[in-house]
C-alpha positions as CSV (number, residue, x, y, z in Angstrom):
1,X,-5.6,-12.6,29.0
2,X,-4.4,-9.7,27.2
3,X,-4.1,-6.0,28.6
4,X,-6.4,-3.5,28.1
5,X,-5.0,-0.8,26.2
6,X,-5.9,3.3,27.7
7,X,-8.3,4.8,25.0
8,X,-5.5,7.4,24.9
9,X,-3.1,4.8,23.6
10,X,-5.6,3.1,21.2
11,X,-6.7,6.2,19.3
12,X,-3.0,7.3,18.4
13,X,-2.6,5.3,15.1
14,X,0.5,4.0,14.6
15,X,3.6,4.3,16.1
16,X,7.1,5.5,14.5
17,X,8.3,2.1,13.7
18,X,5.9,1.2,12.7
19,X,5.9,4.3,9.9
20,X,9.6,3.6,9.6
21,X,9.5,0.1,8.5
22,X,5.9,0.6,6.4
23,X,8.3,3.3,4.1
24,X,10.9,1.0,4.1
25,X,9.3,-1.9,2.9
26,X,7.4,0.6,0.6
27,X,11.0,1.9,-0.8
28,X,12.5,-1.5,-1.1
29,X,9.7,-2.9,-3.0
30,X,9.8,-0.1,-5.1
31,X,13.2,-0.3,-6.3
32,X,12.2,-4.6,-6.6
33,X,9.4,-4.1,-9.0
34,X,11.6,-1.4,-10.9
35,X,14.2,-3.6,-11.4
36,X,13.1,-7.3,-11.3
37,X,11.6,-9.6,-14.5
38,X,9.3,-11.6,-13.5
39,X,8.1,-14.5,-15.5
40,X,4.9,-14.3,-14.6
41,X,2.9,-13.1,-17.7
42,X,1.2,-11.1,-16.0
43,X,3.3,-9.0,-14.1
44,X,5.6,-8.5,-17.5
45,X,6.0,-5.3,-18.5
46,X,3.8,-4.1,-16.2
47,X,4.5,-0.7,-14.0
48,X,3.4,-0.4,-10.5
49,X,3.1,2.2,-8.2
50,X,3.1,1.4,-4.5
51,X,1.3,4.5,-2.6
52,X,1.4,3.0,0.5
53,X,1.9,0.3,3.0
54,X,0.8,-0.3,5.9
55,X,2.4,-2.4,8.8
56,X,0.5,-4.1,12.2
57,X,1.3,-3.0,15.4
58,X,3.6,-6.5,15.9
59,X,5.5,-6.1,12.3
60,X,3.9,-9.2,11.0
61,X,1.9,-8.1,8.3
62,X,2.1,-5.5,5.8
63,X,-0.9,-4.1,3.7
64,X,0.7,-2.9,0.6
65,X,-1.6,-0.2,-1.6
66,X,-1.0,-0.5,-5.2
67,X,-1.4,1.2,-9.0
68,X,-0.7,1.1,-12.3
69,X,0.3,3.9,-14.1
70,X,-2.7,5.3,-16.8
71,X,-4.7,4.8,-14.0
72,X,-5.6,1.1,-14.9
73,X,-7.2,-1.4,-12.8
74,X,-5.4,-3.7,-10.9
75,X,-7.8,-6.4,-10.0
76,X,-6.4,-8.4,-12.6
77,X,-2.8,-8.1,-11.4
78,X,-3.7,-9.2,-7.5
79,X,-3.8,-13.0,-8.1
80,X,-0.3,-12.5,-9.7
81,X,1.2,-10.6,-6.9
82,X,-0.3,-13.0,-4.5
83,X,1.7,-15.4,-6.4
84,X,5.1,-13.6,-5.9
85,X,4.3,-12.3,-2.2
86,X,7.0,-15.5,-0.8
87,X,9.4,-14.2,-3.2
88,X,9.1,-10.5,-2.8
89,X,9.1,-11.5,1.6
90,X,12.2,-13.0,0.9
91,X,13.9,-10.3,-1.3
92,X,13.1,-7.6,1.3
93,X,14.1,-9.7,4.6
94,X,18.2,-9.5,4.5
95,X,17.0,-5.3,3.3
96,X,15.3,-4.5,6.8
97,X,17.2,-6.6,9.1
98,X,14.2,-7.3,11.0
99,X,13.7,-10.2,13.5
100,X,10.6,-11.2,11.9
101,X,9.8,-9.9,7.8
102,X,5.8,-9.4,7.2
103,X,4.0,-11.1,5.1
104,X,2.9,-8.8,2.1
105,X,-1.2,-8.5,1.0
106,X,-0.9,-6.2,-1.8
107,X,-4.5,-4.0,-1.9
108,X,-5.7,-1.8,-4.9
109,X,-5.3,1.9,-3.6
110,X,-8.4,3.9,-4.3
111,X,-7.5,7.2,-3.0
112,X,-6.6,8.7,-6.7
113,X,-10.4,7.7,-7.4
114,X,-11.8,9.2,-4.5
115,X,-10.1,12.1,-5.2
116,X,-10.9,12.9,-8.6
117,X,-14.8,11.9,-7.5
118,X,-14.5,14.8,-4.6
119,X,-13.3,17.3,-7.6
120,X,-15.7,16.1,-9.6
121,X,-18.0,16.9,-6.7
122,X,-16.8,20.2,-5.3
123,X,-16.9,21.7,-9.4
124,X,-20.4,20.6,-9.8
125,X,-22.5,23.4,-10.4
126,X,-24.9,23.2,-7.8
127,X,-21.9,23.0,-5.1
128,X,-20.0,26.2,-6.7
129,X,-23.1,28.1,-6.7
130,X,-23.6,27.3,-3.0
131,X,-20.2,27.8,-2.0
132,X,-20.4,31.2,-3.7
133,X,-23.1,32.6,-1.1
């Protein structure tokens, strides 16, 4: 049975380490993709940006947000990444010197198109004119 958690405790988000290691893992994978061939053919050449990741509350798995630069899609590169997730786990384990290294599901951020959709929104014409009043 597991413990009910306060309604206090469950609408806090997430802790400090769990922060800590998300921006770890974010820097180490980072400075991986910068410097690491891989031979798959689809990740040659190619240049990711991780925004963000995001860790569960036990450490075990890590959501990792990704783009390209040019603003491409990424779709296409998921299956690839997928591919080198076991790799990637295994470069960044001996780097966080943690009991148990998460398992990596890299995610296609959307937040740079959500926020050029809100601009796009907030300069419309009919939202200036009623933000003027």
């Amino acid at each position: 049975m597991k413990p009910k958690l306060s309604p206090r405790k469950a609408a806090t988000g997430p802790s400090q380490r769990q922060l800590r290691v998300a921006e770890e893992i974010r820097h180490v994978l980072a400075d991986l993709f910068l410097r690491t061939e891989f031979h798959d053919p689809a990740l040659a050449r190619v240049h990711i940006t991780i925004s963000e990741v995001r860790t569960s509350p036990d450490l075990k798995h890590a959501a990792v947000f990704i783009s390209q630069l040019g603003n491409k899609d990424v779709t296409p590169l998921l299956p690839a990444l997928r591919r080198v997730a076991p790799y990637l786990r295994a470069q960044i384990a001996p780097r966080l010197g943690l009991r148990v290294t998460p398992d990596l599901k890299f995610l296609p951020d959307a937040a740079l198109e959500e926020a050029t959709k809100i601009n796009k929104l907030l300069h419309a014409p009919e939202v200036a004119r009623d933000l003027e009043k």
